[in-house]
C-alpha positions as MATLAB code, in Angstrom:
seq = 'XXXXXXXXXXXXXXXXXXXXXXXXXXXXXXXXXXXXXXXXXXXXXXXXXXXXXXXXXXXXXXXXXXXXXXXXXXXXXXXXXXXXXXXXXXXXXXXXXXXXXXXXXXXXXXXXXXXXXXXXXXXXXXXXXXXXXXXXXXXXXXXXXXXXXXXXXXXXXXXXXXXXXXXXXXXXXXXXXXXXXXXXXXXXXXXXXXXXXXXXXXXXXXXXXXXXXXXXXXXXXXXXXXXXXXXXXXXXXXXXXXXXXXXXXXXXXXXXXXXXXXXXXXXXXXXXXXXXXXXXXXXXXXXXXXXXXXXXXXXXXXXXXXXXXXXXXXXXXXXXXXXXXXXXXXXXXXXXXXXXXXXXXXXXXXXXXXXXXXXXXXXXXXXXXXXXXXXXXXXXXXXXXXXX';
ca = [
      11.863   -4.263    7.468;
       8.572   -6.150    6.933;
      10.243   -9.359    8.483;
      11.447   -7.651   11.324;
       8.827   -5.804   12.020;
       6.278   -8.866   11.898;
       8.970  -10.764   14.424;
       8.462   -8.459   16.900;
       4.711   -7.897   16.833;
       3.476  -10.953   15.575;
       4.542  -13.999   17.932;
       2.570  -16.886   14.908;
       3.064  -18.630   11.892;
      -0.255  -20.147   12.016;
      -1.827  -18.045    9.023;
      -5.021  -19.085    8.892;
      -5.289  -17.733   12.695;
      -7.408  -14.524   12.102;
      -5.821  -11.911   14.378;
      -2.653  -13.304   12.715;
      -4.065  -12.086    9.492;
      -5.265   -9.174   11.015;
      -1.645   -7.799   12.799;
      -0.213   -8.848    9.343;
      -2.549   -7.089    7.042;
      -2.537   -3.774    9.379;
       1.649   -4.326    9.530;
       1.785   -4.170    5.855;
      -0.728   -1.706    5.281;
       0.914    0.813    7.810;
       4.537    0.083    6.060;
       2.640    1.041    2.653;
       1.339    4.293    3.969;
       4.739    5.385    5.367;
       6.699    4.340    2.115;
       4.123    5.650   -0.529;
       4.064    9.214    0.961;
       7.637    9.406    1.471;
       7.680    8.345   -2.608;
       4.792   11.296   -3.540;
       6.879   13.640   -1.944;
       9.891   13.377   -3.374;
       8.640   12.653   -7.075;
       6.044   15.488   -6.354;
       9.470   17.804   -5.546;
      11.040   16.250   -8.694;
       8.218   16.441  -10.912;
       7.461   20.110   -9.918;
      10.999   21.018  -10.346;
      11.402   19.420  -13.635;
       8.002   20.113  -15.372;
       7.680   16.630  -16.077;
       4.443   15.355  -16.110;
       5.135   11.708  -16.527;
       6.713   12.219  -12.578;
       3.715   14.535  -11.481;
       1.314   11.674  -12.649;
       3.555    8.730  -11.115;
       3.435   11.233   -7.873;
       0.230   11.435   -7.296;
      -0.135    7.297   -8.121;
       2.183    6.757   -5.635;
      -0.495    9.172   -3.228;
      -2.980    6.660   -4.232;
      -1.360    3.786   -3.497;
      -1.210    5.485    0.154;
      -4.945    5.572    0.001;
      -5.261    2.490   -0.941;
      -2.778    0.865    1.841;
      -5.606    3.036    4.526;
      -8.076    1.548    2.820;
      -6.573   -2.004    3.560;
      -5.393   -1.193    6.706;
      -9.290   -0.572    7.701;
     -10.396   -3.742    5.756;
      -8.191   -5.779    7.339;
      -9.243   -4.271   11.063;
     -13.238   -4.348   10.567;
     -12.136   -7.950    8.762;
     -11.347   -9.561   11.863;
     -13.823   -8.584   13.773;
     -16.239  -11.585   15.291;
     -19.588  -12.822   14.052;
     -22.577  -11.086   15.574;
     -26.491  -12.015   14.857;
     -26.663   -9.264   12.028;
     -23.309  -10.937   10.647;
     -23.266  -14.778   11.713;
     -20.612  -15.832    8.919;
     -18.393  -12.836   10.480;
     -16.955   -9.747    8.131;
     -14.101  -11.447    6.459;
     -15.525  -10.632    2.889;
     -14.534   -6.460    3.853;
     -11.193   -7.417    2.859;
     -12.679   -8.474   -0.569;
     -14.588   -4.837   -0.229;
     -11.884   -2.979    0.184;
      -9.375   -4.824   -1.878;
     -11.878   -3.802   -4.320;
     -11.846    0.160   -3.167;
      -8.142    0.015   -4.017;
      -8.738   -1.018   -7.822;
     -11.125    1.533   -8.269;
      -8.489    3.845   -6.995;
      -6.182    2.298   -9.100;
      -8.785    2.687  -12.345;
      -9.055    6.533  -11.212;
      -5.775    7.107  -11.190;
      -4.834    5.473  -14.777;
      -7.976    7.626  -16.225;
      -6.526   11.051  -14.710;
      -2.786   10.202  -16.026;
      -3.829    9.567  -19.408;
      -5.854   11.877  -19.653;
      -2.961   14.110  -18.563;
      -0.527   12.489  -20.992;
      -2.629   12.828  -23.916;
      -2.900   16.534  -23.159;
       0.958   16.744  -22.896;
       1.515   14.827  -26.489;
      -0.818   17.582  -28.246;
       1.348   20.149  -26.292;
       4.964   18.886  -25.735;
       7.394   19.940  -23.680;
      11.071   19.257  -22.738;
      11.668   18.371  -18.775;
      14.625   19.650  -17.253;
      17.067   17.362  -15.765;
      18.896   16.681  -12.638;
      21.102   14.270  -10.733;
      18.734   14.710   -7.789;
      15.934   13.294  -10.153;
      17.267   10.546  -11.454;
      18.158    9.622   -7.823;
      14.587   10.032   -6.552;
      13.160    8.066   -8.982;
      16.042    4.745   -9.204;
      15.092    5.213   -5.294;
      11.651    4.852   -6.158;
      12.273    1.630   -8.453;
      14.287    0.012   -5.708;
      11.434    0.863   -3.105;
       8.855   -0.410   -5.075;
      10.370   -3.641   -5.616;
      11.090   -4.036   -2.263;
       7.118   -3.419   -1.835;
       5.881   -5.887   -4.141;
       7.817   -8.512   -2.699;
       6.917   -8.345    0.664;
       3.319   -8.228   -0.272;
       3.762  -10.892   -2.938;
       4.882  -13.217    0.184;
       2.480  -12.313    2.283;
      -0.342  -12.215    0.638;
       0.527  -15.769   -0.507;
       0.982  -16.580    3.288;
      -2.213  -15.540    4.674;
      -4.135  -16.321    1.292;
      -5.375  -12.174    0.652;
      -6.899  -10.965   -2.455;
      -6.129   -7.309   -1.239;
      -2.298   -8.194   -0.485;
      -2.063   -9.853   -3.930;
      -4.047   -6.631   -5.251;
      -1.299   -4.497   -3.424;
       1.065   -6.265   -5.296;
       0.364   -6.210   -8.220;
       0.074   -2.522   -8.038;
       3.258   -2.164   -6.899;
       4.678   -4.359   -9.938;
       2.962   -2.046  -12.308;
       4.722    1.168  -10.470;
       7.667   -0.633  -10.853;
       7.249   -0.798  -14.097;
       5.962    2.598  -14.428;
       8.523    4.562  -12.683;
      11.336    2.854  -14.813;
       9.413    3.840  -18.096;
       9.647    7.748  -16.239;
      13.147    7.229  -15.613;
      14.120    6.595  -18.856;
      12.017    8.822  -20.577;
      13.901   11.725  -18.162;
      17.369    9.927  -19.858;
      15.716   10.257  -23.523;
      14.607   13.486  -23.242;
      17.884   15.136  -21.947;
      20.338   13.137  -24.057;
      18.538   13.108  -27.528;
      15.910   16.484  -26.862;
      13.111   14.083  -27.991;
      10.148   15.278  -26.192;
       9.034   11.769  -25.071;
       7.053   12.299  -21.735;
       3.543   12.462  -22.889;
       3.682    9.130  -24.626;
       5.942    7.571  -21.580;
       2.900    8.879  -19.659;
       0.397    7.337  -21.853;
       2.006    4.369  -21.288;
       2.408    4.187  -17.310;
      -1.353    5.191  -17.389;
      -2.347    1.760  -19.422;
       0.277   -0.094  -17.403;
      -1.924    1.356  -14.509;
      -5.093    0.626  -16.002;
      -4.488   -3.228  -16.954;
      -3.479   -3.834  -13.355;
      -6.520   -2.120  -11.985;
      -8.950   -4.111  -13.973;
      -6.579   -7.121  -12.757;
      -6.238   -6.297   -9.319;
     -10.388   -5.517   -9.592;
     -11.120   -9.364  -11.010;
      -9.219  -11.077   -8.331;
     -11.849   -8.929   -5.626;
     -15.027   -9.289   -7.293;
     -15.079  -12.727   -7.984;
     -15.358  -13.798   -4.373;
     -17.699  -11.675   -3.837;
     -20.039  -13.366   -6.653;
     -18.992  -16.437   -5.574;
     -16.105  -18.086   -7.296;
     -15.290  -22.089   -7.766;
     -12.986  -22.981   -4.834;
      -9.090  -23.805   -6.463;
      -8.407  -27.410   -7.219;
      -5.938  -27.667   -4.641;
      -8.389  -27.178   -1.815;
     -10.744  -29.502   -3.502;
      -7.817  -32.065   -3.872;
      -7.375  -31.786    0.012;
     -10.851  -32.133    0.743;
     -11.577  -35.520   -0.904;
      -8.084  -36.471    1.010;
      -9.461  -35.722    4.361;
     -12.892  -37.238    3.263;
     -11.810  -39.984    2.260;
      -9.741  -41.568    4.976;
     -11.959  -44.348    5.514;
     -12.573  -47.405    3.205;
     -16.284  -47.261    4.428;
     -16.680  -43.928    2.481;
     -17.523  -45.020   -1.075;
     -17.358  -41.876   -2.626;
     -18.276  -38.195   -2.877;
     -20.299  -35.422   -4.665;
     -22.191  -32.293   -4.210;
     -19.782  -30.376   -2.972;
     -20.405  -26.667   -2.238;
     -17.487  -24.147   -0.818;
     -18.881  -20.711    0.286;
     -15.910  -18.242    0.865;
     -17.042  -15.462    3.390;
     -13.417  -14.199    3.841;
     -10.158  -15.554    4.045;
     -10.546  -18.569    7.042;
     -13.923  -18.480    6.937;
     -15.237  -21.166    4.704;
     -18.579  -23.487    4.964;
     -18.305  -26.647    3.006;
     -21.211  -29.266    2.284;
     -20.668  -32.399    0.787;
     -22.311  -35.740    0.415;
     -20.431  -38.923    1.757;
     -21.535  -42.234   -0.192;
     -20.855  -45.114    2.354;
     -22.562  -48.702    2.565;
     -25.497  -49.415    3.044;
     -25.544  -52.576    5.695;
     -22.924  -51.031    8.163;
     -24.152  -49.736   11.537;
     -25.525  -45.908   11.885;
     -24.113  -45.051   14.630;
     -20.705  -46.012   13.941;
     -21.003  -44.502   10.380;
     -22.445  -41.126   12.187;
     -19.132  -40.957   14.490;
     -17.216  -41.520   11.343;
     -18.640  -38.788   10.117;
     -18.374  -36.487   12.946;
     -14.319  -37.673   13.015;
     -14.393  -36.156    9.357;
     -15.955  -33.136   10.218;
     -13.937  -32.455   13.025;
     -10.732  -33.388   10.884;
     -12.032  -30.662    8.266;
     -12.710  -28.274   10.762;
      -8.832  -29.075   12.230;
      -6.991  -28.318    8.909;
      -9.217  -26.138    6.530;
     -10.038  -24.021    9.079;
     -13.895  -24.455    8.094;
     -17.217  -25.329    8.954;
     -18.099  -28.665    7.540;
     -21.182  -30.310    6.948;
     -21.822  -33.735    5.555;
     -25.332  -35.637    4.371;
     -24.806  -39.601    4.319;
     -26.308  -41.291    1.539;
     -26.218  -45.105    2.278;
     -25.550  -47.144   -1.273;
     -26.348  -50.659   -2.002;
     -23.169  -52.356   -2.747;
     -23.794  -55.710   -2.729;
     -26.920  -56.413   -5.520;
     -25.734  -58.250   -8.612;
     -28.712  -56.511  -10.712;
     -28.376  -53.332   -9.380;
     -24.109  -52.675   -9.782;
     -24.982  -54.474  -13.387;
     -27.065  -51.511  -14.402;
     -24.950  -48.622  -12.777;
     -22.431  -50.225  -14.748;
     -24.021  -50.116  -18.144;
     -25.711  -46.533  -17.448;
     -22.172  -45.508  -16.375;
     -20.647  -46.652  -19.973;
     -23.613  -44.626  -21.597;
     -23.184  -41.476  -19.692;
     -19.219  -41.713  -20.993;
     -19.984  -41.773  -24.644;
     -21.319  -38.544  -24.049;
     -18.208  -35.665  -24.299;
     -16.941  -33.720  -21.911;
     -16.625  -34.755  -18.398;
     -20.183  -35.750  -16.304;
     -20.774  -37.678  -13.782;
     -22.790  -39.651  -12.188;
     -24.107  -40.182   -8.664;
     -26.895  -41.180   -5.895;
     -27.690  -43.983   -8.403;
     -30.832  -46.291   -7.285;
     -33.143  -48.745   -8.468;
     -36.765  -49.440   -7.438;
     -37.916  -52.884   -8.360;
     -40.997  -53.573  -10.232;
     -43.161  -56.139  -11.705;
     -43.836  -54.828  -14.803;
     -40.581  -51.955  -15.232;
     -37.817  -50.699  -12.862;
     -36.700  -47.185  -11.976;
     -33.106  -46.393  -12.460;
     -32.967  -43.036   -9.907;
     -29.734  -40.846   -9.858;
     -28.319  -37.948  -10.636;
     -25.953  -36.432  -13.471;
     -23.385  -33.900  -13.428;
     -23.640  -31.904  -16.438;
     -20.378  -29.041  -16.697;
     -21.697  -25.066  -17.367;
     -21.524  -24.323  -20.908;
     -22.147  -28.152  -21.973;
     -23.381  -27.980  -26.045;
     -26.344  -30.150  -25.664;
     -29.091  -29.311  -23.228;
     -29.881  -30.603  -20.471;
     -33.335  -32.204  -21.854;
     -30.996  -33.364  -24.501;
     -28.907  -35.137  -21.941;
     -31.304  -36.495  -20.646;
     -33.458  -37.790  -24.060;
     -29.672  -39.486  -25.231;
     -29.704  -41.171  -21.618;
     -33.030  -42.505  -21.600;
     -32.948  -43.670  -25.412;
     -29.583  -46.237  -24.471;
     -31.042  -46.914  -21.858;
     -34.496  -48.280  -23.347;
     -32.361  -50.329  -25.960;
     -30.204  -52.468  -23.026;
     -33.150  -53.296  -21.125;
     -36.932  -52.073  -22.277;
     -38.099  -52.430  -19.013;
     -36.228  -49.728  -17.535;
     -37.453  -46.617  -16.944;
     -34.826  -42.777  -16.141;
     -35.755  -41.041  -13.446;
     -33.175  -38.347  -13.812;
     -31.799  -35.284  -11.785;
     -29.395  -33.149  -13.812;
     -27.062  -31.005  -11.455;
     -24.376  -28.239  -12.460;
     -20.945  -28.411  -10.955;
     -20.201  -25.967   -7.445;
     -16.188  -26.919   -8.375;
     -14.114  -26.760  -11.233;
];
């Protein structure tokens, strides 16, 4: 239906296209609303008419989850809307907002079902049983699964946190409503008064995916490492000319889904002409711009290449940096020559967490150094990692 739908209102496949994102995320959104309430009201019928409260609960989870496909639906729209001078980076982190207004739904929800399911294991009771709701609720099963994987796809399509949020909700009410079915099953075949604890169980089901759903909102908003794979294709697109040496300092700042600002620094040589190395870099930028859908910027930082003395010292303050564990780095290395001692300048790249200080870094550093060459004096900047 979601396909269908999507081919007749949506005329793209270009994903990172914001009112693509926007037509798809009110499309699904709309389609959630319409299929949760037609789900509360007929396990609210069932529930009421068999006393169970395992089908109540799931009922009024499924009302949620229409809340929460509103709340989307209104994310997605103020989402899209353009930068102004109170917002210059535009309002694509609302979506993160109000993916996050649908886990705290979720977390409600899981609190008032167990809460409700505890009550009912102190007091049980036996549901009574019915074709009509065991029909409602393997109709509720297939519906859900139908739901997750249309909002498994495209969330994956137009890279959303709220889409993958949906979707994981609707895997846990999967999940959920089977538990309820087959509780329903126990409790009129073997009389085993099993719906409190089935209940107990949907609600933690509930709760783990709320908490879940609520991590994969929150940490854009507090500013999350960008993934490995856009890194990967940054470097690529960086690094398309043999004049750039190498890079570092990169910073990704998500403000929404297509709206990312990247900074880098671009290591190229020394002796070759400005200007042609500025239009290099403003071919990058605009190659960046072209397939990340982003706002680059890049600082050149021209390296000497070509000095016997000064690639014999990176060298040996490279091998002395790598007896040190875990993975740093090293970068912006200079020297300034002297009559009487010469400054090695650069920086290091010491990972968050790293066992050793960074004063103790940079004592180890400055001790190897001294014993290859006395006259060489550290001048050392110590930087933490912006990527994984």
């Amino acid at each position: 239906m979601v396909t269908l739908l999507a081919k007749l209102w949506i005329h793209s496949d270009n994903y990172k296209d914001s009112e693509v994102r926007e037509k798809y995320g009110i499309l699904c959104g709309a389609v959630g609303i319409f299929l949760n309430v037609l789900l509360f009201i007929g396990k609210f019928i069932a529930g009421t008419v068999s006393g169970a409260i395992s089908i109540t609960a799931d009922a009024f989870n499924n009302l949620s989850d229409a809340g929460s496909s509103f709340i989307s639906l209104i994310g997605f729209k103020l989402s899209g809307q353009e930068p102004d001078p109170e917002h210059p980076f535009g309002h694509g982190r609302i979506e993160y907002i109000s993916g996050l207004f649908v886990s705290v739904l979720i977390l409600l929800m899981a609190y008032e079902l167990i809460k409700s399911s505890v009550e009912k294991i102190l007091h049980p009771e036996l549901p009574e049983f019915g074709i009509m709701i065991v029909v409602i609720l393997i109709a509720s099963i297939a519906v859900k699964i139908y739901m997750f994987f249309y909002n498994h796809s495209v969330g994956k399509k137009i890279e959303s946190a709220t889409m993958a949020a949906t979707a994981k909700d609707s895997l846990s009410d999967t999940i959920a409503t089977s538990v309820v079915l087959i509780s329903t099953i126990v409790a009129y075949v073997w009389k085993i008064p099993v719906d409190g604890y089935c209940g107990l169980f949907v609600g933690v089901m509930i709760l783990l995916a709320g908490i879940s759903a609520m991590k994969d909102t929150v940490n854009p908003l507090l500013g999350q490492a960008p993934e490995e794979e856009l890194v990967e294709e940054i470097e690529k697109i960086v690094r398309c000319d043999d004049r750039i040496l190498g890079i570092h300092d990169l910073v990704v700042h998500d403000y929404g889904p297509g709206r990312l600002m990247i900074s880098l620094h671009a290591e190229v040589p020394y002796k070759e002409d400005i200007l042609e190395l500025h239009d290099l870099i403003d071919r990058i930028e605009f190659a960046l711009r072209r397939e990340l859908h982003c706002e680059p910027v890049i600082h050149m930082d021209p390296i000497v290449d070509d000095d016997t003395i000064i690639n014999e010292a990176k060298s040996e303050v490279i091998k002395i940096v790598q007896q040190l564990e875990g993975d740093i780095m090293l970068h912006d290395f200079r020297m300034v020559k002297g009559t009487t001692h010469s400054n090695l300048i650069f920086d290091i790249v010491v990972p968050h967490g790293y066992p050793l200080s960074d004063e103790e870094v940079k004592a180890f550093i400055e001790k190897k150094v001294k014993e290859y060459r006395e006259d060489y004096c550290c001048v050392i900047q110590v930087d933490k990692s912006f990527v994984k």
